[in-house]
C-alpha positions in Angstrom: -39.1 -90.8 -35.7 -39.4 -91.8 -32.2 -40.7 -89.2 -29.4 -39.4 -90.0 -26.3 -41.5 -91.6 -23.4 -41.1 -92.0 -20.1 -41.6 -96.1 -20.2 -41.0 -98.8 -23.0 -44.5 -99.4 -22.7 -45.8 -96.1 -22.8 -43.0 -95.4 -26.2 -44.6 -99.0 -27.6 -48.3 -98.4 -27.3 -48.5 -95.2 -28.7 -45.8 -95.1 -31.5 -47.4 -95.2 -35.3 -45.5 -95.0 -38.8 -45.8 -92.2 -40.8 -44.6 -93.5 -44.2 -45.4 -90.5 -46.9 -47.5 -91.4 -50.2 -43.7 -90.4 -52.0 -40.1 -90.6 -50.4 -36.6 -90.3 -52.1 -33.6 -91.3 -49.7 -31.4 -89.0 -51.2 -33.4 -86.0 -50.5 -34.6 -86.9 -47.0 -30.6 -86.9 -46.1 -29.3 -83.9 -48.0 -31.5 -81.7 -49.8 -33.9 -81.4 -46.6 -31.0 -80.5 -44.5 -29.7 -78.3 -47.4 -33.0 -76.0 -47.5 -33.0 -75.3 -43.5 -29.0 -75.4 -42.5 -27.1 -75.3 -45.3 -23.9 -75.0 -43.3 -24.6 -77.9 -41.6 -21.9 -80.0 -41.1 -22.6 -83.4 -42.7 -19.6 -86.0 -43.1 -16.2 -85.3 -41.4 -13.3 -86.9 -42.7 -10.6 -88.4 -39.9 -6.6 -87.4 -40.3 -5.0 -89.8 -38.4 -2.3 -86.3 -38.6 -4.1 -83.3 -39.1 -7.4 -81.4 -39.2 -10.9 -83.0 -40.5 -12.1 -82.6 -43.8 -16.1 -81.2 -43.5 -18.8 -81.6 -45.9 -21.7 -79.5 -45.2 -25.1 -80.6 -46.4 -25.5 -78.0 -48.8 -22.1 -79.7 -50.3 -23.8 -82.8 -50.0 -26.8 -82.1 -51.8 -25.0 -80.2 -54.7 -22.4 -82.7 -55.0 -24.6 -85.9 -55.3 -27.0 -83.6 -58.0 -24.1 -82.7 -59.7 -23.4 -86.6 -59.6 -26.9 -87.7 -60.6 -26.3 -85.4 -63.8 -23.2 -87.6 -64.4 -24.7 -90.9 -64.3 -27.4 -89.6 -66.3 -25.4 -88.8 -68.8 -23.7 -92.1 -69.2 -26.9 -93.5 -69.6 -27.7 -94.6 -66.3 -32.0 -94.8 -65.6 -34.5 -95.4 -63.6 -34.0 -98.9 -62.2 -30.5 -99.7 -63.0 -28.2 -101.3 -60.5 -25.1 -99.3 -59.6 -22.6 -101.0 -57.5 -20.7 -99.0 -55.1 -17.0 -100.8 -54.2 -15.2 -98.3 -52.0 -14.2 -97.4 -48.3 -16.1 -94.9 -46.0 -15.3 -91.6 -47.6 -17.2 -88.6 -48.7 -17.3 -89.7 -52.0 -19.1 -93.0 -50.9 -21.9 -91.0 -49.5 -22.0 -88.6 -52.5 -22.4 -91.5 -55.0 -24.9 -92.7 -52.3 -27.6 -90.3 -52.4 -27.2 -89.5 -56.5 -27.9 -93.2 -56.8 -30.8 -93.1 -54.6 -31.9 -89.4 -56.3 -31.9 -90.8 -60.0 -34.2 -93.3 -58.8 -31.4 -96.2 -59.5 -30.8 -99.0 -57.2 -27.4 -99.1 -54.9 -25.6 -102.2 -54.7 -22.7 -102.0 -52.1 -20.3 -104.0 -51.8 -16.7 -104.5 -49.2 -13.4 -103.7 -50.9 -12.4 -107.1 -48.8 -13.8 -109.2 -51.6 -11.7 -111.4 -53.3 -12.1 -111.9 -57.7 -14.8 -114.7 -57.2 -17.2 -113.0 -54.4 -17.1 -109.8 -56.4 -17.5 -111.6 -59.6 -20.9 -113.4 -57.9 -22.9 -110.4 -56.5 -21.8 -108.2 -59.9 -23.3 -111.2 -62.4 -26.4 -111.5 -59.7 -27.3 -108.1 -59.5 -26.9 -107.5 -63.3 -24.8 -104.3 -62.7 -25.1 -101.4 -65.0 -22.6 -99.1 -63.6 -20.1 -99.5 -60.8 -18.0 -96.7 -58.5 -14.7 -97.7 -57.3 -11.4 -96.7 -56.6 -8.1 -97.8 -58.4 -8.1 -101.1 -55.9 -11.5 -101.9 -56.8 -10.6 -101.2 -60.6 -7.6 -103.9 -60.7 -10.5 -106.3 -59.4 -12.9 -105.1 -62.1 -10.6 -105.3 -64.8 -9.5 -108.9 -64.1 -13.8 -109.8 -64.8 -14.9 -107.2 -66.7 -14.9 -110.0 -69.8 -17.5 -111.5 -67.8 -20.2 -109.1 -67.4 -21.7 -108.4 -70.1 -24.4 -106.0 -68.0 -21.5 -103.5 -67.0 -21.1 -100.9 -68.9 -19.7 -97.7 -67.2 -17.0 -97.8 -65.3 -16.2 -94.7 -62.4 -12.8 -94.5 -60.6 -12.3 -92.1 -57.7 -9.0 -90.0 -58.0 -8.6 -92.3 -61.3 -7.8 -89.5 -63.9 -9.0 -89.8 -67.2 -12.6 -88.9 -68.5 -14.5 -91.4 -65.9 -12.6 -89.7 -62.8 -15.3 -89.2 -60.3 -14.3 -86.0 -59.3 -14.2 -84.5 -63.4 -17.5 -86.1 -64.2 -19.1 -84.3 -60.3 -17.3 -81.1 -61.5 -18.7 -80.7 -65.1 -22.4 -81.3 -64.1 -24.7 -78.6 -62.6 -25.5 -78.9 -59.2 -29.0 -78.6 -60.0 -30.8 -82.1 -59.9 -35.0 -82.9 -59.9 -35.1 -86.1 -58.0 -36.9 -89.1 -58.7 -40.6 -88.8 -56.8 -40.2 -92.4 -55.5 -42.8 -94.5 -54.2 -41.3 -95.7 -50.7 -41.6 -99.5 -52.0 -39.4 -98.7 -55.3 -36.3 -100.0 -54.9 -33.2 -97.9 -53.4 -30.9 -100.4 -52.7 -29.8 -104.1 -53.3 -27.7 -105.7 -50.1 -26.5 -108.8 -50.4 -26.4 -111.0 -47.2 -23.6 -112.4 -45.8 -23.4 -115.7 -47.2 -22.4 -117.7 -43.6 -25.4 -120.4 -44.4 -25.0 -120.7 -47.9 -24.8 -118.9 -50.9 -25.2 -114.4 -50.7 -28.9 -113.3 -52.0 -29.4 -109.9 -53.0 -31.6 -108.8 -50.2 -33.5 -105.7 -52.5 -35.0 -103.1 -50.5 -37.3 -100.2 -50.8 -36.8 -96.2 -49.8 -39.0 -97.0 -47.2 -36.1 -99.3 -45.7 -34.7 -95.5 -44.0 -37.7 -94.6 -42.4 -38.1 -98.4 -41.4 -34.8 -98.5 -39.3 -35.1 -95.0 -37.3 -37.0 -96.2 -34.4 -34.6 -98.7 -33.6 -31.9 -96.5 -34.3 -32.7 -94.1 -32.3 -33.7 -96.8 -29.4 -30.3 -97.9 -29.6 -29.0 -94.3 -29.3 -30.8 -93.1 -26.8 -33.1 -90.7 -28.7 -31.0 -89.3 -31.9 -30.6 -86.2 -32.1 -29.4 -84.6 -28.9 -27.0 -81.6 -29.2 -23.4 -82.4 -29.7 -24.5 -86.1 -31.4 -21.7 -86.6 -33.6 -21.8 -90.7 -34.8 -19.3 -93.2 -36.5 -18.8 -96.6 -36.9 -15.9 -98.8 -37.9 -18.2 -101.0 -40.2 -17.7 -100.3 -43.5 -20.9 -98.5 -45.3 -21.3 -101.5 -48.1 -22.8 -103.7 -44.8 -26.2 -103.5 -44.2 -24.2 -102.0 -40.1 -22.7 -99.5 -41.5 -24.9 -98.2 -43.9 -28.4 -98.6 -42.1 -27.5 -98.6 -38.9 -25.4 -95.3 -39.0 -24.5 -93.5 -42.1 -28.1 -92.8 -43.7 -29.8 -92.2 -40.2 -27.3 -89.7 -39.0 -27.3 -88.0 -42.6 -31.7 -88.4 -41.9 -31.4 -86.8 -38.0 -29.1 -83.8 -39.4 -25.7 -84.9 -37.3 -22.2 -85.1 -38.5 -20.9 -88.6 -39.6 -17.3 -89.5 -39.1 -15.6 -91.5 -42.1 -12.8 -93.1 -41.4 -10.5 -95.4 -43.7 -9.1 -98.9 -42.1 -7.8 -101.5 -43.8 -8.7 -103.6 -40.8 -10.3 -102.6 -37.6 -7.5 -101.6 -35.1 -8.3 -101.0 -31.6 -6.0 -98.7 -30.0 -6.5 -96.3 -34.1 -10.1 -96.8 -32.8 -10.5 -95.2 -29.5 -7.8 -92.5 -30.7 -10.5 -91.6 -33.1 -13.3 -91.5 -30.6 -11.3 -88.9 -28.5 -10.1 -86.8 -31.7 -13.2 -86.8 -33.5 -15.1 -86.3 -29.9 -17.7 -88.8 -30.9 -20.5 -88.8 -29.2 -22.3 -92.0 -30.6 -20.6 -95.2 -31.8 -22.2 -98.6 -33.7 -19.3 -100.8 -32.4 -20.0 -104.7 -33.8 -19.8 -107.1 -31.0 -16.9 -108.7 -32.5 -14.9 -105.2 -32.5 -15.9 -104.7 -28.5 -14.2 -107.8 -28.0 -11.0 -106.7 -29.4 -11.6 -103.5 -27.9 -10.9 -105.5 -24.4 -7.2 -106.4 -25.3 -6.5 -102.9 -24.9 -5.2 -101.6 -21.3 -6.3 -98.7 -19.1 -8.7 -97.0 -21.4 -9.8 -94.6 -19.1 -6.5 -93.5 -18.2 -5.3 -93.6 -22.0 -8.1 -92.0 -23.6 -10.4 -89.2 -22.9 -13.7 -90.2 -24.5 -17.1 -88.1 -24.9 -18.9 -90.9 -26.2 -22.8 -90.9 -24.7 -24.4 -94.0 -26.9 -22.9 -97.2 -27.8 -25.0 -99.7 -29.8 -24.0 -103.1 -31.7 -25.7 -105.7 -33.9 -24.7 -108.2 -35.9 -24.1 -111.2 -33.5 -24.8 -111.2 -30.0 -23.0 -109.3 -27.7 -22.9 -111.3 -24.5 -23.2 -110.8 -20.5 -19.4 -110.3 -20.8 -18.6 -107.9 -22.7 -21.8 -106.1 -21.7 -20.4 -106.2 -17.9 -17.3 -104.9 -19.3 -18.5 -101.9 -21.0 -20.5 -100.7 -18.2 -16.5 -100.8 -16.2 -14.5 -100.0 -18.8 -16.2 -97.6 -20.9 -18.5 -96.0 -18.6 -21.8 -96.5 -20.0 -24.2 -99.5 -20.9 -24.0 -100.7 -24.6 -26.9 -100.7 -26.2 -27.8 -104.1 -28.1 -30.1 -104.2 -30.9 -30.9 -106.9 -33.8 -32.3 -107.9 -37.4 -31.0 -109.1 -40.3 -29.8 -107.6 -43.6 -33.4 -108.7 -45.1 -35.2 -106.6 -41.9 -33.2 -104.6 -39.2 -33.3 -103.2 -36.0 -36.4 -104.9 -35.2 -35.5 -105.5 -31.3 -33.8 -103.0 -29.4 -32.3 -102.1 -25.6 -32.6 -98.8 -24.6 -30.5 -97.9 -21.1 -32.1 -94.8 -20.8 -35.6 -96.2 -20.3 -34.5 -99.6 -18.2 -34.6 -101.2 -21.7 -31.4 -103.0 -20.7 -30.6 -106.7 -20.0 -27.4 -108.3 -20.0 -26.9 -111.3 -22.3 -30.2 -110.3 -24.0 -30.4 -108.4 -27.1 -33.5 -106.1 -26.5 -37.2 -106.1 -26.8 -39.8 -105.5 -29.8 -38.6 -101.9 -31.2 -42.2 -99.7 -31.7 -43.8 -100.1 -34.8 -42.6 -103.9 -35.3 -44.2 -107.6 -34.4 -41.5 -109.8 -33.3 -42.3 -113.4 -31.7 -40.8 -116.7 -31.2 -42.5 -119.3 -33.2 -42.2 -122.9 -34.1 -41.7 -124.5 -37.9 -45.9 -124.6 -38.1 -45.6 -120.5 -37.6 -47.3 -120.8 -34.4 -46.2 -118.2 -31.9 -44.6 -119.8 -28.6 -44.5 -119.0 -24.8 -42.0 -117.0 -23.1 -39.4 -119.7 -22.3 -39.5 -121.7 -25.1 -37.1 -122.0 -27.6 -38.1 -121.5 -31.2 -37.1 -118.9 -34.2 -37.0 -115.6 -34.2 -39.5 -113.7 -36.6 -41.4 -110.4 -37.6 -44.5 -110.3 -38.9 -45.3 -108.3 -42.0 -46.3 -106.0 -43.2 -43.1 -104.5 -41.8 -41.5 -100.8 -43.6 -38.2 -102.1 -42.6 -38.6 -105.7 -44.7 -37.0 -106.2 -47.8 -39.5 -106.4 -51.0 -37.9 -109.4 -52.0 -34.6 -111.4 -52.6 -33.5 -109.9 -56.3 -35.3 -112.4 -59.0 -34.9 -115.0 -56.7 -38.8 -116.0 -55.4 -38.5 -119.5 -54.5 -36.1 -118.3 -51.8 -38.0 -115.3 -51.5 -41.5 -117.5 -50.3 -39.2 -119.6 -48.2 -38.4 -117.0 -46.2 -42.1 -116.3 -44.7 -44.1 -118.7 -43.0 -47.7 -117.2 -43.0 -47.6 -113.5 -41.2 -43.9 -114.5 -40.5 -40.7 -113.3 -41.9 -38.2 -115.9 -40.6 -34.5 -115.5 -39.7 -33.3 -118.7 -39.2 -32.3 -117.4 -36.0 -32.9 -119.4 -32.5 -34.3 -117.4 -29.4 -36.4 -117.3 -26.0 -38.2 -114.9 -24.9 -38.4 -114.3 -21.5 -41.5 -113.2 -19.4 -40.7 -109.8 -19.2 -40.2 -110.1 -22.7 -36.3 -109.7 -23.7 -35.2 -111.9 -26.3 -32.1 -114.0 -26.0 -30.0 -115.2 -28.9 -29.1 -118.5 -29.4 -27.5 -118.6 -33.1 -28.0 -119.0 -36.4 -30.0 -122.9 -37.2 -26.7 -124.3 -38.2 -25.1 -123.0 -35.3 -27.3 -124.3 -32.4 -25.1 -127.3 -30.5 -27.6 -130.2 -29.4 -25.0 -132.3 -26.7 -26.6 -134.8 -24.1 -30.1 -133.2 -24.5 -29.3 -129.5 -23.9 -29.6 -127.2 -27.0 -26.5 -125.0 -26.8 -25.9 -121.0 -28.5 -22.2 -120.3 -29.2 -22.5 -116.7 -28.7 -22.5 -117.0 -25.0 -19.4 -119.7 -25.1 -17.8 -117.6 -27.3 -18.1 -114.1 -25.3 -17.1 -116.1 -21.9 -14.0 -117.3 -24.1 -12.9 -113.7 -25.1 -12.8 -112.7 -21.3 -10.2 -115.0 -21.0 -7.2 -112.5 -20.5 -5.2 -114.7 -23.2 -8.1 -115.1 -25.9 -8.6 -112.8 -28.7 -10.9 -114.1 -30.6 -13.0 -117.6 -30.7 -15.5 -119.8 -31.7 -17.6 -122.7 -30.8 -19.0 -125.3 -32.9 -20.5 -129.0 -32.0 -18.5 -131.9 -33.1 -19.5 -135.6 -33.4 -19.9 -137.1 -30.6 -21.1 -140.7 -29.9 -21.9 -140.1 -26.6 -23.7 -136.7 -26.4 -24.2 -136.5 -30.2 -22.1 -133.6 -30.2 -19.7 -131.5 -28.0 -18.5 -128.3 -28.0 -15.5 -127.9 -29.1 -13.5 -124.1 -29.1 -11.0 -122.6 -31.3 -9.4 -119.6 -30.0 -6.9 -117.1 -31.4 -4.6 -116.3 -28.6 -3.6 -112.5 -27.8 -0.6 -111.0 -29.5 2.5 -113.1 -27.3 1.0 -115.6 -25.6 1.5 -119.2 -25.9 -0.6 -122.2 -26.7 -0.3 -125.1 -24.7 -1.8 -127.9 -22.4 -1.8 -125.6 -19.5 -3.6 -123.2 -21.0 -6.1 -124.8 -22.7 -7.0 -126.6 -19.8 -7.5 -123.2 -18.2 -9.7 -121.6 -20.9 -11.9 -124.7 -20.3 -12.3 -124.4 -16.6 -12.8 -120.8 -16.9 -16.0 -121.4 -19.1 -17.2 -124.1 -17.0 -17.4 -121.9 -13.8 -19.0 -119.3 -15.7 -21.8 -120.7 -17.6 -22.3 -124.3 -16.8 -21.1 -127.6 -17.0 -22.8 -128.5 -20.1 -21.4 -125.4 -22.1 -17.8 -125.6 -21.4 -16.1 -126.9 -24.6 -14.6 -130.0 -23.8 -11.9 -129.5 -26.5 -9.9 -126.3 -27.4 -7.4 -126.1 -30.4 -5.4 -122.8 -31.0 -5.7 -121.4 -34.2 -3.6 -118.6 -36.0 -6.4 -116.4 -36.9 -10.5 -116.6 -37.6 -12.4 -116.7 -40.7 -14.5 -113.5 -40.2 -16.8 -112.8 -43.2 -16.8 -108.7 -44.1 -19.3 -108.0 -41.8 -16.9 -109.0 -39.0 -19.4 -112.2 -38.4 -17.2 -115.9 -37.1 -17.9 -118.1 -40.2 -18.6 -120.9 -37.6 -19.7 -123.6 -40.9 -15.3 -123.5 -41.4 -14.6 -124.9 -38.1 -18.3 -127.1 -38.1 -16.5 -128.5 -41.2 -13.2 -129.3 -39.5 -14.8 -130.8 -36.8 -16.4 -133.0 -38.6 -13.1 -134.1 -41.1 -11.6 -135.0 -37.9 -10.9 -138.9 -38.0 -10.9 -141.2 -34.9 -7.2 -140.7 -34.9 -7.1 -137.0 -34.6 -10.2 -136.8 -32.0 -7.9 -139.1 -30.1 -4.9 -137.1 -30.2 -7.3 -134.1 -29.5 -8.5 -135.7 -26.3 -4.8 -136.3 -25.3 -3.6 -133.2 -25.4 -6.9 -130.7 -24.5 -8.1 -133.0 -21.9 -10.6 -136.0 -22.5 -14.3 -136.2 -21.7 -16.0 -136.1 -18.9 -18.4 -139.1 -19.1 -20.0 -137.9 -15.7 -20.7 -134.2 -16.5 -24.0 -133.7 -18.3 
């Protein structure tokens, strides 16, 4: 845990770890709560109509013992993999921390996924044992045939012998954890699959304890009084499950679950006010949509005191419009699902920068370096890393470790990721290596184009990919999901692109724009950007002609 400092560099310099010889997830958020305040409010379940449901930690703790019993008793050891598909609810945390308890290994995974994607991280992960609920079970039953590994079966509200709630009820509440090592395996997360195909990211207990500093950077100091958090990511992403649920269950504060089938701005901010959440991990790609929605202020009366967001960058943008619209300055922090929460802004100690997604969080090594793993100068571009050892890394990608060495170069963890850092050492995100547009020299990140593009007052959504170019080996090209009502046309799209140009520069402006219906996002709320790469690319002569036409052709004098 973090204890506050007056300065960055005071908090950086004098910050250690203090990772126990033996820790156990599951206790560190419930029992340990349980023993001190056992009336503690834990989880809150959101009515949309009527009052909250509450689970105390004493509930919590009993429960997910009672749980642990259960699983037990179906055979379920040491080791196994237990997949968890379900939305945020209580009984998704329960299942959670008897997982983690039994010294098992917790594979979540998003409801979202189709018959194949679930079908790939079940047969990966070798799953002995999977949670669910009766939407999850129609997917399950359609592969079941298929893996061979699975052999117990758990439905939520599903009746029947295997009904969560029978199995929770006839067990005692009485539960000796597992005394876990912090680097034996709690949880397997599989990444999200945008460069190629998911790995099963497998972390240690240690992985809780890794992510608090940044956490709480990003939160301005968690706890304070009144701290109540939520988030609209769902708890089987890396987001939602690392970056809120387990370290608000870990700081003692109350943790909103909510159940959308898709992220809904104006349900959204009527939550925040009913719930009176205090602190919100709002994806960059959910701020955005958060924009289409008029007179917040005026609409909604929100308590909240700590925004942060991860998973893509945010943008100067959307920053600046936070800071007006919400009344406070969102807090941007980064990693990856294999090491998290390894840079961080903190407003509250001039941490802050728009268009930049933090600095080094205390306790963790992160530089820019080039392919040789040489560390580079502040204004240089090159890829992000962390240098291990590292409590927050992942032990290793699950019985994968050719991929698993090709992550490190030397002391370096990698991330495929493409930064700067800046003299007064903020990082700024480029994109992913695939991502990165190289036109007429200049090496371009789609975040920023992208985040310009939403404060368009007709853009939703959008993304920006390079396309073949002859000239400038590629340009930027933009496809944009208009708001509810408006209208594609020349006029428009011609607009979108000045608007861009005048913001950023002239080499960033997407010289073509095509409207598109909606965007490929993967369950983590991420633009799958290699869709549209691979569209651009299928486009013939004929159609880049047409394109040109219509959106407006190059500018052969604009570099």
């Amino acid at each position: 845990m973090l204890e506050r400092r007056d300065t960055y560099h005071a908090l950086y310099r004098d910050f250690r770890w203090n990772i126990p010889q033996r820790f156990n997830i599951g206790t560190a958020v419930s029992d340990r709560w349980a023993a001190v305040d056992p009336d503690r409010i834990a989880l809150l379940g959101y009515r949309a109509e009527g009052d909250a449901e509450e689970l105390t930690f004493a509930e919590l703790s009993g429960r997910s013992n009672a749980f642990a019993n259960a699983l037990r008793a179906k055979g379920v050891r040491r080791g196994d993999r237990v997949a968890l598909l379900l939305p945020q609810c209580f009984e998704t945390a329960i299942a959670h921390v008897a997982i983690y308890k039994l010294g098992a290994i917790a594979v979540p995974l998003a409801l979202l996924f189709g018959i194949e994607a679930l079908e790939y991280r079940l047969q990966t992960a070798g799953v002995r044992a999977i949670v669910t609920n009766a939407a999850g079970l129609a997917k399950v039953n359609v592969i079941e045939g298929r893996l061979p590994e699975l052999e117990v079966v758990i439905v939520v509200d599903g009746g029947g012998p295997d009904d969560f709630h029978r199995l929770q009820a006839s067990h005692s509440p009485a539960f000796e954890a597992e005394a876990t090592h912090p680097d034996d395996p709690a949880m397997m997360i599989f990444t999200s699959g945008t460069t190629g195909p998911p790995k099963g990211a497998l972390h240690g207990h240690r992985v809780l304890l890794g992510h608090l500093p940044g956490i709480q950077m990003a939160h301005e100091f968690l706890p304070q009084p009144g701290d109540q958090m939520w988030t609209p990511a769902d708890w089987a992403w890396a987001g939602g499950l690392l970056n809120l649920l387990l370290p608000g269950l870990y700081c003692g504060l109350p943790v909103v679950a909510a159940r959308f089938d898709k992220f809904d701005p104006e349900a959204a901010l009527g939550l925040v006010e009913k719930m009176g959440v205090r602190n919100a991990f709002i994806p960059p790609t959910a701020l955005r949509m958060l924009k289409a929605v008029p007179d917040i202020a005026k609409r909604f009366r929100l308590d909240l005191r700590s925004i942060g967001s991860a998973g893509e960058a945010l943008g100067r943008e959307t920053y600046d419009w936070a800071a007006t619209e919400l009344g406070l300055t969102v807090n941007e922090f980064y990693g990856q699902t294999e090491c998290n929460a390894v840079l961080a802004s903190c407003a509250g100690i001039g941490v802050t920068r728009g268009g930049a997604i933090g600095k080094a969080v205390p306790g963790h090594r992160v530089a820019i370096i080039d392919r040789e793993g040489r560390r580079l100068p502040p204004g240089e571009p090159g890829q992000i890393a962390i240098a291990r050892p590292n409590p927050v890394m992942f032990l290793e990608y699950w019985q994968n470790p050719e991929a698993t060495a090709k992550k490190f170069v030397g002391e370096w963890m990698t991330t495929g990721d493409q930064g700067i850092e800046d003299k007064d050492g903020y990082v700024h995100f480029f994109g992913r290596d695939d991502d990165v547009i190289t036109s007429a020299g200049f090496r371009i990140g789609p975040g920023e184009i992208e985040d310009c593009l939403t404060g368009h007052p007709a853009v939703a959504l959008a993304a920006a990919v390079g396309k073949p170019d002859p000239l400038r080996t590629e340009i930027v090209k933009a496809y944009v999901v208009l708001k509810d009502g408006v209208a594609g046309d020349v006029a428009l799209a011609e607009e979108i692109r000045l608007w861009v140009r005048e913001r950023l520069s002239a080499h960033e402006y997407p010289r073509e724009v095509e409207f598109v219906d909606s965007m490929p996002l993967t369950t983590t709320g991420k633009v799958i950007r290699r869709i549209f790469r691979e569209r651009a690319k299928r486009e013939d002569s004929a159609s880049a002609r047409k394109s040109e036409s219509i959106f407006g052709k190059h500018d052969a004098q604009t570099q």
